[in-house]
C-alpha positions as CSV (number, residue, x, y, z in Angstrom):
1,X,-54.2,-8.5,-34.4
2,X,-54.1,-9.3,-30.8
3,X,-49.8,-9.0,-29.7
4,X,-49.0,-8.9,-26.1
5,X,-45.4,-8.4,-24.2
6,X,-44.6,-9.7,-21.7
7,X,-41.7,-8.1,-19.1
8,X,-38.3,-9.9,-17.8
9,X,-38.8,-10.5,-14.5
10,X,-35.5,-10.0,-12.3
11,X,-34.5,-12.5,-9.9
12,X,-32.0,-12.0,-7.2
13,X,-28.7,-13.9,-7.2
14,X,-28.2,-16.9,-6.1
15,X,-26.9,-17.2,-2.8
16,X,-23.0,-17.3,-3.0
17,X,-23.0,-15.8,-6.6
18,X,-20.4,-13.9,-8.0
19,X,-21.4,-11.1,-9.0
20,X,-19.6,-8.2,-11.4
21,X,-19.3,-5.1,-10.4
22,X,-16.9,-2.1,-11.4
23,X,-15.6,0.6,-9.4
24,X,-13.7,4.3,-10.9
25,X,-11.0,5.6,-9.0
26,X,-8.4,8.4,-10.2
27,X,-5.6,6.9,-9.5
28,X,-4.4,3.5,-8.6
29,X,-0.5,1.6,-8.0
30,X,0.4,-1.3,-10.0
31,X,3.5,-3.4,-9.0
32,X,5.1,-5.8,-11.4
33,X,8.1,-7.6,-9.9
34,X,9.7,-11.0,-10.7
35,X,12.9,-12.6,-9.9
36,X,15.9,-10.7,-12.2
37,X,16.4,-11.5,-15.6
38,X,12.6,-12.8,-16.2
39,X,11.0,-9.5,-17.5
40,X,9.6,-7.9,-15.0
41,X,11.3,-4.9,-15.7
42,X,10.2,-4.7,-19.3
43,X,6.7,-5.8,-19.5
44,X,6.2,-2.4,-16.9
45,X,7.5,-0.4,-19.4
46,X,5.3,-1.7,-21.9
47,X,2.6,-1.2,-19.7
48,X,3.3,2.2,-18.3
49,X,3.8,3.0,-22.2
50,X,0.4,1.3,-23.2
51,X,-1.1,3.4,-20.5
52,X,-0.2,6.7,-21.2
53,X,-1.2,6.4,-25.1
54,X,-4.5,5.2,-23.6
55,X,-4.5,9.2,-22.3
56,X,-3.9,8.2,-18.7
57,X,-0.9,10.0,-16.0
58,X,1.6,8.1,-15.6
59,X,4.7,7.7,-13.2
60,X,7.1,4.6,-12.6
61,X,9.9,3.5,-10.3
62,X,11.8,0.8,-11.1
63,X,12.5,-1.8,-8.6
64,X,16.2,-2.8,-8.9
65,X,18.1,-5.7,-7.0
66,X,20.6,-4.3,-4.3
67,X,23.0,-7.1,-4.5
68,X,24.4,-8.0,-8.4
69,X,24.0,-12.1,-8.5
70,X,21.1,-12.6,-5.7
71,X,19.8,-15.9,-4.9
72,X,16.8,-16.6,-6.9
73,X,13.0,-16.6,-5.4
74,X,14.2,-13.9,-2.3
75,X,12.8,-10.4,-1.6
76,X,16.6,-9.5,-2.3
77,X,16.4,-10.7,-6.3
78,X,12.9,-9.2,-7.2
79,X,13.1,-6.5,-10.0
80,X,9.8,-4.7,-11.7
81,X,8.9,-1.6,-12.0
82,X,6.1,0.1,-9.6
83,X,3.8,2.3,-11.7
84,X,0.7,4.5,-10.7
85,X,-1.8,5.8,-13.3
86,X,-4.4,8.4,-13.2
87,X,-7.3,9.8,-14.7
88,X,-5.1,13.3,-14.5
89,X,-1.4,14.6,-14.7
90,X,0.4,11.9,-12.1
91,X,3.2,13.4,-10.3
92,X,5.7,12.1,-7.6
């Protein structure tokens, strides 16, 4: 019995391809900031929650209006929560 294989051949990408690539880094800073009253300030405590089960450091600020009623859609109104994580202990 005569088999034969035969090998992929690789091509290169396409000129303007996307291509994926994936790069590790210890630690990084995520912000998460909406106008008030939307979330924002929730949905980074769930993450900086998720994240730390996950095994990662963790540390988060939140990001609180100055004034109490601002006018929607201004720097003045956002709220969130600014949270870095890290491969190790994460400290201020």
């Amino acid at each position: 019995m005569n088999t034969s294989t035969t090998s992929p051949t690789e091509t290169a990408p396409a000129e303007g391809a996307v291509t994926n690539t994936s790069i590790t880094v210890p630690e990084h800073t995520v912000e998460i900031v909406s106008d008030s009253g939307e979330g924002a300030q929730k949905c980074g405590q769930l993450f900086g929650r998720v994240s730390a089960r996950m095994g990662n450091g963790v540390w988060t600020v939140e990001i609180i209006p100055a004034e109490i009623q601002p006018p929607a859609r201004t720097p003045g109104s956002a709220s969130g929560n600014r949270i870095r994580i890290g491969t190790k202990p994460v400290t201020n």
